[in-house]
N, CA, C and O atoms as a GROMACS GRO file, in nm:
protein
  544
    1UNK      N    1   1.108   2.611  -0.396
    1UNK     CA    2   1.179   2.556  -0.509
    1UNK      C    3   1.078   2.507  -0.612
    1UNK      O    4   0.981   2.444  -0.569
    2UNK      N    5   1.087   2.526  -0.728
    2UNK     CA    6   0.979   2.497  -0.851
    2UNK      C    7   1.054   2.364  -0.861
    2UNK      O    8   1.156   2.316  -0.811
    3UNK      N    9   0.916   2.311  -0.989
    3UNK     CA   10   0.966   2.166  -1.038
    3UNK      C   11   1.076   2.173  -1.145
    3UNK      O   12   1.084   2.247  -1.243
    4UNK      N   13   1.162   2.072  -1.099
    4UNK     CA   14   1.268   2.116  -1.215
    4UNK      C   15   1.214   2.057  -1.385
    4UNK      O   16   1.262   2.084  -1.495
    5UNK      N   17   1.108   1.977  -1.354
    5UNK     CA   18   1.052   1.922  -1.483
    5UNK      C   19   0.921   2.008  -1.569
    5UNK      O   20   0.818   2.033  -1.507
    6UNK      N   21   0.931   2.038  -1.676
    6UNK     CA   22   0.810   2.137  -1.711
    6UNK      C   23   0.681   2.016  -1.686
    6UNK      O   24   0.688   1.904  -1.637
    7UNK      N   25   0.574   2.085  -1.736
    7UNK     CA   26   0.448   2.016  -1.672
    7UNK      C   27   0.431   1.873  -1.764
    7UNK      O   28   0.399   1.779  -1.691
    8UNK      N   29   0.443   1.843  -1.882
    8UNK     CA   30   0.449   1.740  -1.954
    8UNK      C   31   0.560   1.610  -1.935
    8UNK      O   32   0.538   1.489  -1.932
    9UNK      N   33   0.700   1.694  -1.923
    9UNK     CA   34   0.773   1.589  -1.866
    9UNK      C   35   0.746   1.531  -1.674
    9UNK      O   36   0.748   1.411  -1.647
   10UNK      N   37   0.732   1.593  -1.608
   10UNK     CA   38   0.658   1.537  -1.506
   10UNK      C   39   0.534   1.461  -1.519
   10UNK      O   40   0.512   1.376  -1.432
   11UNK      N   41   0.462   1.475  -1.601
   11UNK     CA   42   0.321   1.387  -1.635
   11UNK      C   43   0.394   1.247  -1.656
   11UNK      O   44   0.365   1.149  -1.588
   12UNK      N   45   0.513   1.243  -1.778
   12UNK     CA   46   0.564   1.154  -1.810
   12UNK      C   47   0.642   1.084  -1.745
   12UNK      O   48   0.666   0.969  -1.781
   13UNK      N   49   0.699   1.139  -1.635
   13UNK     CA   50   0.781   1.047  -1.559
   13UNK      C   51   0.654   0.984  -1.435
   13UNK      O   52   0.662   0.870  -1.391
   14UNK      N   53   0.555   1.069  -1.398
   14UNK     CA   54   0.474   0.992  -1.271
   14UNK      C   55   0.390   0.887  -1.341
   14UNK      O   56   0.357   0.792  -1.271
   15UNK      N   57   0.348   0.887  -1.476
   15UNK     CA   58   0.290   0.782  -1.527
   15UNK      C   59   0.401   0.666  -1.529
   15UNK      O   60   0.368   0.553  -1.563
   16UNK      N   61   0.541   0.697  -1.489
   16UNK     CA   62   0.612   0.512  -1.475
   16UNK      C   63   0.562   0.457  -1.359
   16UNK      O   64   0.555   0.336  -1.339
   17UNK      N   65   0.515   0.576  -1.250
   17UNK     CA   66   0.526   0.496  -1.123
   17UNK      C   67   0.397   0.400  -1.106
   17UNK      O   68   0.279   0.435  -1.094
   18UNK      N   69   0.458   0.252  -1.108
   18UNK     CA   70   0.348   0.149  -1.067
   18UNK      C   71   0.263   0.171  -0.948
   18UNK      O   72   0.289   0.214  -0.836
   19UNK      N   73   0.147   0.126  -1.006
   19UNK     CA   74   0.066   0.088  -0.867
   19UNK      C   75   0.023  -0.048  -0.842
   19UNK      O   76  -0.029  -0.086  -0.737
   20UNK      N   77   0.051  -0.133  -0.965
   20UNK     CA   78   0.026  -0.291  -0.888
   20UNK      C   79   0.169  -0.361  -0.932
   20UNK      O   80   0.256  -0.325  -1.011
   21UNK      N   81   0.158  -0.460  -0.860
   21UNK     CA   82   0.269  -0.574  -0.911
   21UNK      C   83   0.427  -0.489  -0.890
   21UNK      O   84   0.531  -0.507  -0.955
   22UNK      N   85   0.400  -0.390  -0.772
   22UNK     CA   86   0.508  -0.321  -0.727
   22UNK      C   87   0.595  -0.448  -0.644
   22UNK      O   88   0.538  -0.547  -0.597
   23UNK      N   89   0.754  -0.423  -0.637
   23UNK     CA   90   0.845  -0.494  -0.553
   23UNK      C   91   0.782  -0.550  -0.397
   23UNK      O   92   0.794  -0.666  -0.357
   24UNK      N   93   0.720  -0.454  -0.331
   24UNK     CA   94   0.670  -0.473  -0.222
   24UNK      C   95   0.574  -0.581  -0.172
   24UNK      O   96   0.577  -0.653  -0.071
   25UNK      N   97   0.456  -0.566  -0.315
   25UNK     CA   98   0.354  -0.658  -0.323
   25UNK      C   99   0.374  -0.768  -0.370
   25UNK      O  100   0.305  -0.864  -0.336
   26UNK      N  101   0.472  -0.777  -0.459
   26UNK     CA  102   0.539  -0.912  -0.516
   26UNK      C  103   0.642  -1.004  -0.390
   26UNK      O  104   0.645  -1.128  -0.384
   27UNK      N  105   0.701  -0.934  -0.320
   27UNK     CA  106   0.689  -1.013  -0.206
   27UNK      C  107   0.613  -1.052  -0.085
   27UNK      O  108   0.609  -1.158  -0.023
   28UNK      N  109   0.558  -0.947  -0.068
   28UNK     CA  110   0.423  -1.015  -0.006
   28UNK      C  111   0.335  -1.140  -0.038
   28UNK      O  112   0.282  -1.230   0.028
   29UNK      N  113   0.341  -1.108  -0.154
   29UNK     CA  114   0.259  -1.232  -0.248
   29UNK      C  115   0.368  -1.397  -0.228
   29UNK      O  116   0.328  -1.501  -0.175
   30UNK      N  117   0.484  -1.378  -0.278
   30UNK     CA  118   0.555  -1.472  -0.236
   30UNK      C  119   0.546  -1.584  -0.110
   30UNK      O  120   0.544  -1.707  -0.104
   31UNK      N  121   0.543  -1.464  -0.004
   31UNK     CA  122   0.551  -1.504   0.116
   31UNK      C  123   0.428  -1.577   0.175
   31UNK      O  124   0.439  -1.654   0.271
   32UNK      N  125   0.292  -1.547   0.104
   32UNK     CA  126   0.156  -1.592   0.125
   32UNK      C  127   0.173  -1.713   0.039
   32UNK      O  128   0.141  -1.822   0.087
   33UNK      N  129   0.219  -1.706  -0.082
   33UNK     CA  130   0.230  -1.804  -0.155
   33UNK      C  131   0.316  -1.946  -0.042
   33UNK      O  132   0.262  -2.052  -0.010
   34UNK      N  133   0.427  -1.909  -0.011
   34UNK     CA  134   0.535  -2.015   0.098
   34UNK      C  135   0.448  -2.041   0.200
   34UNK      O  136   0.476  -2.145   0.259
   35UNK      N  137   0.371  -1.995   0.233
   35UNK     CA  138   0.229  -2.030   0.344
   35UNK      C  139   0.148  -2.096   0.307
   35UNK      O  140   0.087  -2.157   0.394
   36UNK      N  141   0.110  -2.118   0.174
   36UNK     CA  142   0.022  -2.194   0.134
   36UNK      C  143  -0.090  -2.077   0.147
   36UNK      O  144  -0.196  -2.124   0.191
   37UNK      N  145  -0.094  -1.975   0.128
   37UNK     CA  146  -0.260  -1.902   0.105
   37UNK      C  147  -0.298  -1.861  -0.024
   37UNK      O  148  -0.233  -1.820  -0.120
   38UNK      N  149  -0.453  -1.885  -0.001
   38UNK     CA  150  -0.505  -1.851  -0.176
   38UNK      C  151  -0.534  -1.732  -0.167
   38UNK      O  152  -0.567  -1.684  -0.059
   39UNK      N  153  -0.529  -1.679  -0.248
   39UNK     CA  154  -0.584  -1.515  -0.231
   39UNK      C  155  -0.588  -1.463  -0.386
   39UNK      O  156  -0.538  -1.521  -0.482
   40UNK      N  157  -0.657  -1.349  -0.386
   40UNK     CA  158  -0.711  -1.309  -0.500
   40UNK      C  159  -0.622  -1.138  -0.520
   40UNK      O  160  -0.560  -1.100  -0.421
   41UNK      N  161  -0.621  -1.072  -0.610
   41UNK     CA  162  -0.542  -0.980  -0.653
   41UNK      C  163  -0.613  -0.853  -0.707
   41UNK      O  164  -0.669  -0.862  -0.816
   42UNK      N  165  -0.615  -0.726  -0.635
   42UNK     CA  166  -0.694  -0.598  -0.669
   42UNK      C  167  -0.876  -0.637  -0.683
   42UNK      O  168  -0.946  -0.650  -0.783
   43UNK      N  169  -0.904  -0.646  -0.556
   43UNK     CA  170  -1.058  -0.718  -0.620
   43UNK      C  171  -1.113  -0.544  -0.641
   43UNK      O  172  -1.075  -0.451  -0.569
   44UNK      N  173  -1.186  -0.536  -0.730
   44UNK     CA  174  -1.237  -0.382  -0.731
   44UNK      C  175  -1.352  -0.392  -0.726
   44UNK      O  176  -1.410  -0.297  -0.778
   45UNK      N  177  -1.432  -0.491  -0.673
   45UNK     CA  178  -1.538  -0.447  -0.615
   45UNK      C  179  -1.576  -0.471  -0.492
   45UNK      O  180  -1.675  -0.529  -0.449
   46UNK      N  181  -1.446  -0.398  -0.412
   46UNK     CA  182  -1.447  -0.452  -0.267
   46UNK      C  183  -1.354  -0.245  -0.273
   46UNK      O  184  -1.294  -0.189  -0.365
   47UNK      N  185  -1.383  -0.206  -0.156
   47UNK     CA  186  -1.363  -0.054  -0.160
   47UNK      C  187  -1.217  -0.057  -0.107
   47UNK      O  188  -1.171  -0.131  -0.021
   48UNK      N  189  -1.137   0.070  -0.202
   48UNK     CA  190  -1.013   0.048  -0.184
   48UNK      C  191  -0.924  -0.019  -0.313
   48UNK      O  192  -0.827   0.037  -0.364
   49UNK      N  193  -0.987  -0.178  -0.364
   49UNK     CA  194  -0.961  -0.230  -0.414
   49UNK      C  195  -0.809  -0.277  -0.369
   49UNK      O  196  -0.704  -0.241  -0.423
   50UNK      N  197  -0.827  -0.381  -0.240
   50UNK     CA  198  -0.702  -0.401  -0.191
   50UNK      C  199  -0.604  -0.459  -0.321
   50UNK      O  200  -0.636  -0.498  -0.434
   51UNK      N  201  -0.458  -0.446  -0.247
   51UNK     CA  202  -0.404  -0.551  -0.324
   51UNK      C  203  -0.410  -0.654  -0.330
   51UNK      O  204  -0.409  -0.701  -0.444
   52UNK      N  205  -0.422  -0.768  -0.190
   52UNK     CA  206  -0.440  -0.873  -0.231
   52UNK      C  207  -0.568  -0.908  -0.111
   52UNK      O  208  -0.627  -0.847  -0.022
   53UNK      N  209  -0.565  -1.017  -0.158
   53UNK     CA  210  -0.746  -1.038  -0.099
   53UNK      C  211  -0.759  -1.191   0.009
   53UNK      O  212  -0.641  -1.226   0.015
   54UNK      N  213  -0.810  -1.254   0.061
   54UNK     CA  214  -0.811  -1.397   0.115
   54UNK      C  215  -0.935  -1.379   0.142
   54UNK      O  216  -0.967  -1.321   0.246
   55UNK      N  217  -1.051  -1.435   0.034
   55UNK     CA  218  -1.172  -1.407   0.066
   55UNK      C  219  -1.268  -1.471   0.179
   55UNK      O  220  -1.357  -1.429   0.253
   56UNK      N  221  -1.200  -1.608   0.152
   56UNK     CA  222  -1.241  -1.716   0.261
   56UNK      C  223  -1.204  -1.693   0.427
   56UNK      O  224  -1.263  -1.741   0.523
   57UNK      N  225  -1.072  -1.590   0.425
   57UNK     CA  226  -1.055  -1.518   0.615
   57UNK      C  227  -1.096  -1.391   0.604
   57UNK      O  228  -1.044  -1.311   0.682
   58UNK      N  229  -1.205  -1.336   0.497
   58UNK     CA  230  -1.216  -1.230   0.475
   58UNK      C  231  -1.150  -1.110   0.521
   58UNK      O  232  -1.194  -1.013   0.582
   59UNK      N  233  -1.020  -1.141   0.474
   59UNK     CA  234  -0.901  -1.056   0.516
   59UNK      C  235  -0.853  -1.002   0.378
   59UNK      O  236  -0.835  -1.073   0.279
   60UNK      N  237  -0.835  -0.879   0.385
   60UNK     CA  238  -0.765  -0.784   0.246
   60UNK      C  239  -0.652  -0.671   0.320
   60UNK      O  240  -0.651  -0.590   0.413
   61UNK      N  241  -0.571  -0.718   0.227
   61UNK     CA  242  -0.410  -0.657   0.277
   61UNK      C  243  -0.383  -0.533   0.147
   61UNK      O  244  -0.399  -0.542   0.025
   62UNK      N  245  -0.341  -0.431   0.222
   62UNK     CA  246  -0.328  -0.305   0.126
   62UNK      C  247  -0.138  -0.314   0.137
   62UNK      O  248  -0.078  -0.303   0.244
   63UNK      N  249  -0.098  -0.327   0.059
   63UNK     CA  250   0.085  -0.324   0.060
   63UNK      C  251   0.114  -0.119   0.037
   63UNK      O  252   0.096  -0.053  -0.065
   64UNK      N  253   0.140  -0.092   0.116
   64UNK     CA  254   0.186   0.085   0.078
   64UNK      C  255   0.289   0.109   0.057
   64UNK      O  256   0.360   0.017   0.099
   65UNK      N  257   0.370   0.221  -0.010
   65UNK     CA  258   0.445   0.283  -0.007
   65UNK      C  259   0.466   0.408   0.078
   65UNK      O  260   0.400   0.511   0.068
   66UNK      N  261   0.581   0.385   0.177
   66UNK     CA  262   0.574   0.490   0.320
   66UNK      C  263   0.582   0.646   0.252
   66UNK      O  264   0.502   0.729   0.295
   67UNK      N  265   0.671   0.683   0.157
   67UNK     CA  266   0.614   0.810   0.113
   67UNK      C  267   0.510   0.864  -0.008
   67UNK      O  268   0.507   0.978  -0.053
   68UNK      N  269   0.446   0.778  -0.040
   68UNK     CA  270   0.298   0.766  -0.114
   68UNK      C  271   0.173   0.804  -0.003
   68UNK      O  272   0.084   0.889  -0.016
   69UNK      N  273   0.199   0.707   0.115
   69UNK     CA  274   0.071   0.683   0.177
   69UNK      C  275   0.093   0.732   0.296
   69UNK      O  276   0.009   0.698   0.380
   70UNK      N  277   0.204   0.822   0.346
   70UNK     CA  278   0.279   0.904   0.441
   70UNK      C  279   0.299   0.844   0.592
   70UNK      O  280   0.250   0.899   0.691
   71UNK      N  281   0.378   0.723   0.597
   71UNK     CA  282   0.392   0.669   0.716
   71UNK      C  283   0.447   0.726   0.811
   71UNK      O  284   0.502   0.830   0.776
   72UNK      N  285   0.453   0.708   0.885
   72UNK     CA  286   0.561   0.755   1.002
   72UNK      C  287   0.707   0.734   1.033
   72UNK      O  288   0.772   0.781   1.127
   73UNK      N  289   0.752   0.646   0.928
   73UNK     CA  290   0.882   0.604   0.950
   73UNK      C  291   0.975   0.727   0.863
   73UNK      O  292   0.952   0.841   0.823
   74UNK      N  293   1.086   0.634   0.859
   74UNK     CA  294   1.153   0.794   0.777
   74UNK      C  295   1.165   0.807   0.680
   74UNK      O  296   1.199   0.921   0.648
   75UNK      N  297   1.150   0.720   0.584
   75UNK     CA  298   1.088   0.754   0.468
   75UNK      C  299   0.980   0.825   0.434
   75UNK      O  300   0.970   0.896   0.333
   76UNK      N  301   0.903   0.807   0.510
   76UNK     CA  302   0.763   0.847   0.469
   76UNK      C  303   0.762   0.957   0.547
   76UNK      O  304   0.660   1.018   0.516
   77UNK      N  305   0.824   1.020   0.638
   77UNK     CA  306   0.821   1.118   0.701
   77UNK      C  307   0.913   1.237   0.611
   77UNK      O  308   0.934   1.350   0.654
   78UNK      N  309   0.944   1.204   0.525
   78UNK     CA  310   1.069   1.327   0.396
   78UNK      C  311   0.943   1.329   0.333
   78UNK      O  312   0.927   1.392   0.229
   79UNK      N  313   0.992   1.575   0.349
   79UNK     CA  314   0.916   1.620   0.276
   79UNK      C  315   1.006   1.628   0.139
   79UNK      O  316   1.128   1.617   0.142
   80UNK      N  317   0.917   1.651   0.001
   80UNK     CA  318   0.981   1.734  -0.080
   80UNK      C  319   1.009   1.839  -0.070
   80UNK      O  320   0.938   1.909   0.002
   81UNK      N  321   1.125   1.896  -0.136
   81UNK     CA  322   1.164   2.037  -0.147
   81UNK      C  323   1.054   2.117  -0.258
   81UNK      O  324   0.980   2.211  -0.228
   82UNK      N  325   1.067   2.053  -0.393
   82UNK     CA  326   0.982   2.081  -0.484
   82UNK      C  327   0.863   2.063  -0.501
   82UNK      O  328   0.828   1.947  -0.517
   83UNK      N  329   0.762   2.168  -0.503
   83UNK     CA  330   0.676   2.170  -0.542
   83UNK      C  331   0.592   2.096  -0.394
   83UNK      O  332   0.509   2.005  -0.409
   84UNK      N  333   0.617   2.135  -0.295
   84UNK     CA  334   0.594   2.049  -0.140
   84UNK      C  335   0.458   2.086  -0.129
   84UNK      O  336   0.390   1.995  -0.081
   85UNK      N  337   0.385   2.203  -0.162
   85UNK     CA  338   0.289   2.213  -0.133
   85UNK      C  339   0.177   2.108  -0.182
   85UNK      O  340   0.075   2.083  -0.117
   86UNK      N  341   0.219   2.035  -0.337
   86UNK     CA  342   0.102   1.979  -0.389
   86UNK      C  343   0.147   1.846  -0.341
   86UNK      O  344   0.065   1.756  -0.327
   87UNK      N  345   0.290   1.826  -0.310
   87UNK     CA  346   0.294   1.661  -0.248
   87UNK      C  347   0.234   1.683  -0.069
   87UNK      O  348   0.175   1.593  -0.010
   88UNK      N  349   0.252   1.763  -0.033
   88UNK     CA  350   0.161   1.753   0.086
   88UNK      C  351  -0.008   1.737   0.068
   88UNK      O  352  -0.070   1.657   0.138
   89UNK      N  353  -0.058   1.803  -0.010
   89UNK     CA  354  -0.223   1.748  -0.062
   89UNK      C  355  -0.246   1.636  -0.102
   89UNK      O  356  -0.350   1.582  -0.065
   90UNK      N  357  -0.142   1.557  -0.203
   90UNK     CA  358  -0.149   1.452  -0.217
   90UNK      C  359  -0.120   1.340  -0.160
   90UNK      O  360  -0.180   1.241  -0.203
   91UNK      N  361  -0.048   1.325  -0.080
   91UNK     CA  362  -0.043   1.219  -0.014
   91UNK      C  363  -0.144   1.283   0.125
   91UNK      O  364  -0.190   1.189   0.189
   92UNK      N  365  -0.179   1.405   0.174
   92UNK     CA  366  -0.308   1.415   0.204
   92UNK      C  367  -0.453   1.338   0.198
   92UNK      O  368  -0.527   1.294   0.286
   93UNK      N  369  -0.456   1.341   0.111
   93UNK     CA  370  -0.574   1.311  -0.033
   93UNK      C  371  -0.559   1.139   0.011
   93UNK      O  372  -0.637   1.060   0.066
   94UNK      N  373  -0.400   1.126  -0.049
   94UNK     CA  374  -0.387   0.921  -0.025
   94UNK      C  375  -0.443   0.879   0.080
   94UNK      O  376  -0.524   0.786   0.071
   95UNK      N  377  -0.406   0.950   0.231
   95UNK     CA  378  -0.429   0.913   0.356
   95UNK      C  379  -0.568   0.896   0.366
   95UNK      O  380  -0.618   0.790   0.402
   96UNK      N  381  -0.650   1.019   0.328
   96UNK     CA  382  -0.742   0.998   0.386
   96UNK      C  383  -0.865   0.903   0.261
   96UNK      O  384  -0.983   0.880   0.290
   97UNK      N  385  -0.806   0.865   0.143
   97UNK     CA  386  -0.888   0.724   0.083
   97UNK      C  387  -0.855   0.672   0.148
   97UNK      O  388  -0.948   0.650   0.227
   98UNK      N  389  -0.728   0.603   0.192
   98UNK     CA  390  -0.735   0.465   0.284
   98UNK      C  391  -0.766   0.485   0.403
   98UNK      O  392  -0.777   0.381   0.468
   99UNK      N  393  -0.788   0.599   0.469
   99UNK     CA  394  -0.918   0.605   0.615
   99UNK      C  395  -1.037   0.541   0.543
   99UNK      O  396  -1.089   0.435   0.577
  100UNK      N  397  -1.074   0.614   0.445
  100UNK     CA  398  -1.216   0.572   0.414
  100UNK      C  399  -1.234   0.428   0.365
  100UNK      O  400  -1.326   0.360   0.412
  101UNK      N  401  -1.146   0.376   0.268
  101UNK     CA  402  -1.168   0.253   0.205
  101UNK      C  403  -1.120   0.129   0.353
  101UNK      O  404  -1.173   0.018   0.346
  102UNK      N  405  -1.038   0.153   0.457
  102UNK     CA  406  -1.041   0.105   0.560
  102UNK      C  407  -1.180   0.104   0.640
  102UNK      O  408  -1.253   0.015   0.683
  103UNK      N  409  -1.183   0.219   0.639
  103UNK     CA  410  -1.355   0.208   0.719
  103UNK      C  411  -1.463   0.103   0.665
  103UNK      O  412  -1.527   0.012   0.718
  104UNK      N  413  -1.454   0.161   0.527
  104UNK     CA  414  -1.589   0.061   0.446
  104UNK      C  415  -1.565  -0.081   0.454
  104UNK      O  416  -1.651  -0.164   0.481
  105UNK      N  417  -1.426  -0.108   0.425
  105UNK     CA  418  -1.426  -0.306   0.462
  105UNK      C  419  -1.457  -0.309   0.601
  105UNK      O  420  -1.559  -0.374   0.626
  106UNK      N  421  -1.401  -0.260   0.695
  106UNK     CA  422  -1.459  -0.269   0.836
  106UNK      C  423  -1.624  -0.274   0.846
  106UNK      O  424  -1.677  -0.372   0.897
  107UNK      N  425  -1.702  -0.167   0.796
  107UNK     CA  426  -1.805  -0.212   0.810
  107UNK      C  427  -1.890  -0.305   0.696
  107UNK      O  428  -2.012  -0.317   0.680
  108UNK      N  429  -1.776  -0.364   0.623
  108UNK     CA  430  -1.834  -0.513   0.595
  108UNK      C  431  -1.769  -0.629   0.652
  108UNK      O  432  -1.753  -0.743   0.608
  109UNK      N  433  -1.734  -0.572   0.764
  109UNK     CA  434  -1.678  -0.707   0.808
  109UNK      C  435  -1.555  -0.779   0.814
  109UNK      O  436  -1.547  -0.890   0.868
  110UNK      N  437  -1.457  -0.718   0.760
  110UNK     CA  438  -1.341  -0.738   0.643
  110UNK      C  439  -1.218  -0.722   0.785
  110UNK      O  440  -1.216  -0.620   0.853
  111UNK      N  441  -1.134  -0.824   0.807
  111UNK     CA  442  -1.010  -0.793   0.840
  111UNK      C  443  -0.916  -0.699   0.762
  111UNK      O  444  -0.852  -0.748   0.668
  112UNK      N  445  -0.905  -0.605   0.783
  112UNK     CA  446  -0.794  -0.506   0.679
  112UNK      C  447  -0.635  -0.498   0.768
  112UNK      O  448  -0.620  -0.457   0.883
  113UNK      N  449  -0.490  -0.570   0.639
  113UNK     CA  450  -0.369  -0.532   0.763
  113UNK      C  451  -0.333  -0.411   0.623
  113UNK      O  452  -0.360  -0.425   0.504
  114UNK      N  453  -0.296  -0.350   0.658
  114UNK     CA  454  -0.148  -0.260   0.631
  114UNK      C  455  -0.022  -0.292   0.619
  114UNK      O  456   0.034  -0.274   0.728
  115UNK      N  457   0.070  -0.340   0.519
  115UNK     CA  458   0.184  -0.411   0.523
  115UNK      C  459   0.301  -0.239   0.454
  115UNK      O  460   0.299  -0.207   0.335
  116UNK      N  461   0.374  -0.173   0.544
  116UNK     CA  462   0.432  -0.095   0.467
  116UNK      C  463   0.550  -0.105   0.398
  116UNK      O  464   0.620  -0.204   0.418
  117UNK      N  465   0.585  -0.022   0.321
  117UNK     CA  466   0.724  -0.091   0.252
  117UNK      C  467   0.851  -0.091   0.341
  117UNK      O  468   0.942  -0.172   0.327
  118UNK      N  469   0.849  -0.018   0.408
  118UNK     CA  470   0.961  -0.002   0.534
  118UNK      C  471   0.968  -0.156   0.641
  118UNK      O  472   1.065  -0.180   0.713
  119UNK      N  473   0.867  -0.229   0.632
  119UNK     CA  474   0.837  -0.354   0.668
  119UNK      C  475   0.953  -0.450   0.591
  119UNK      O  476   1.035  -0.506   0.663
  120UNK      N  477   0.958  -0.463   0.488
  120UNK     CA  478   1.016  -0.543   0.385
  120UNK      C  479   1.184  -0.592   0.400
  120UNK      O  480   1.254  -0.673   0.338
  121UNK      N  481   1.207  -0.507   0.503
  121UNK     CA  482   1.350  -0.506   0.556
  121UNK      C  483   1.397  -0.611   0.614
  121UNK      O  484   1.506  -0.666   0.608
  122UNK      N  485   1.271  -0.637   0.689
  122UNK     CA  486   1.265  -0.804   0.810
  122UNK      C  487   1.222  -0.848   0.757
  122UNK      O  488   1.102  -0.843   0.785
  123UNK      N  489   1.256  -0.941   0.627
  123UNK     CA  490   1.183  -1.084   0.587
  123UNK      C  491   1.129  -1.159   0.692
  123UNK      O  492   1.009  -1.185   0.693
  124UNK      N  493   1.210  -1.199   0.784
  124UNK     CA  494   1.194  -1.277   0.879
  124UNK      C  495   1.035  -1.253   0.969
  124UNK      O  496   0.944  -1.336   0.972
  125UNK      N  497   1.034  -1.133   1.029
  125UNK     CA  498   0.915  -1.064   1.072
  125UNK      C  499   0.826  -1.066   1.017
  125UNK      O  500   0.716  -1.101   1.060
  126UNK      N  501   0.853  -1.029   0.904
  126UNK     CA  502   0.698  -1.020   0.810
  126UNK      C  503   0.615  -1.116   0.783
  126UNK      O  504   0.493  -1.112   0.768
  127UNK      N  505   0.732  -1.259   0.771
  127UNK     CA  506   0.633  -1.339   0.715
  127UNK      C  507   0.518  -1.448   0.841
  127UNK      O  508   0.415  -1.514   0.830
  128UNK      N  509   0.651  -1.397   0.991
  128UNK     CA  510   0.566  -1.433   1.137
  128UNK      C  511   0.422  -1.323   1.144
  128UNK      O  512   0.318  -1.348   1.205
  129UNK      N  513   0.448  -1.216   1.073
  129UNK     CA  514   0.325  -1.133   1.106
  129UNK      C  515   0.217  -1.195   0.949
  129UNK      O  516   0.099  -1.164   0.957
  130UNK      N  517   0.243  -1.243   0.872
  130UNK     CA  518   0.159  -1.280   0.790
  130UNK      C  519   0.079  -1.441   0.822
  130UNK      O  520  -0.033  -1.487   0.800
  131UNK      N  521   0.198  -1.492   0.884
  131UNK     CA  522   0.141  -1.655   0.935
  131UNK      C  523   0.049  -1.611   1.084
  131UNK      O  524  -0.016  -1.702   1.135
  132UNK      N  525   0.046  -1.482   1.145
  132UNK     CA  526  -0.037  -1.506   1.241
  132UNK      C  527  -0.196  -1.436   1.193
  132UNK      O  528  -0.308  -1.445   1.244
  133UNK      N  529  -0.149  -1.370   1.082
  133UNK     CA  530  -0.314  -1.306   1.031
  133UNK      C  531  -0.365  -1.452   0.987
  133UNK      O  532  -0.460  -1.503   1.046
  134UNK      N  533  -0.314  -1.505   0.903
  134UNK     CA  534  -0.358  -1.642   0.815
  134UNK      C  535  -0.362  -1.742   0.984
  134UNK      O  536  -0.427  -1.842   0.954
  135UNK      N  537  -0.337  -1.748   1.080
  135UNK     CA  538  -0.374  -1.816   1.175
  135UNK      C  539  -0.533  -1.792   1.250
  135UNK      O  540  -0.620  -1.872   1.284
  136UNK      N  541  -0.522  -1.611   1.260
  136UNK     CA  542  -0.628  -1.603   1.358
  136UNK      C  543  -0.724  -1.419   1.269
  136UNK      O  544  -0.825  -1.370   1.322
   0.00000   0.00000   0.00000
């Protein structure tokens, strides 16, 4: 199946899609905030350039989107119909920066979590899995 959008109007619609200060990360942030944690926001000179940062537990949290960053759940597990071949390279491509930008904070040392958007469902959960990173 081709794209139903010619090549310009597709340029124009993927340039809406955010990459910071997305729904996901804005509650995340919330929830660190109700914890009382300080943290810092896209540091870019830290690899990856997490979203949010806690420099002092040298912990950096990447917030994903399950079919951006190709999770396993079921969201992120739907292929496109259209044009599948280049969304399979690309979120290809996504996966394997955040292997790498995961690796590089690791070998500085860096606690790295993964918070996915499929997470966001269990307020409740999330914010026990955020009070035990900020614990230990």
């Amino acid at each position: 199946m081709t794209d139903v959008f010619d090549a310009q109007k597709r340029s124009a619609v993927m340039a809406t899609v955010k990459g910071k200060d997305t729904k996901p990360e804005m509650r995340v942030r919330r929830l660190l905030t109700q914890l009382g944690a300080r943290y810092r926001l896209h540091r870019k000179d830290l690899p990856g350039s997490p979203d949010v940062v806690l420099p002092g537990r040298k912990l950096a949290i990447f917030v994903h989107g399950c079919f951006w960053h190709g999770h396993d759940c079921r969201r992120g597990a739907r292929e496109p119909k259209a044009n599948a071949e280049y969304w399979q390279a690309k979120i290809g491509r996504n996966r394997a920066r955040d292997t790498a930008s995961l690796n590089a904070l690791q070998a500085m040392n860096w606690r790295v979590e993964t918070v996915w958007e499929c997470e966001m469902k269990d307020e409740a959960a999330l914010k026990r899995r955020l009070e035990s990173l900020l614990a230990g």
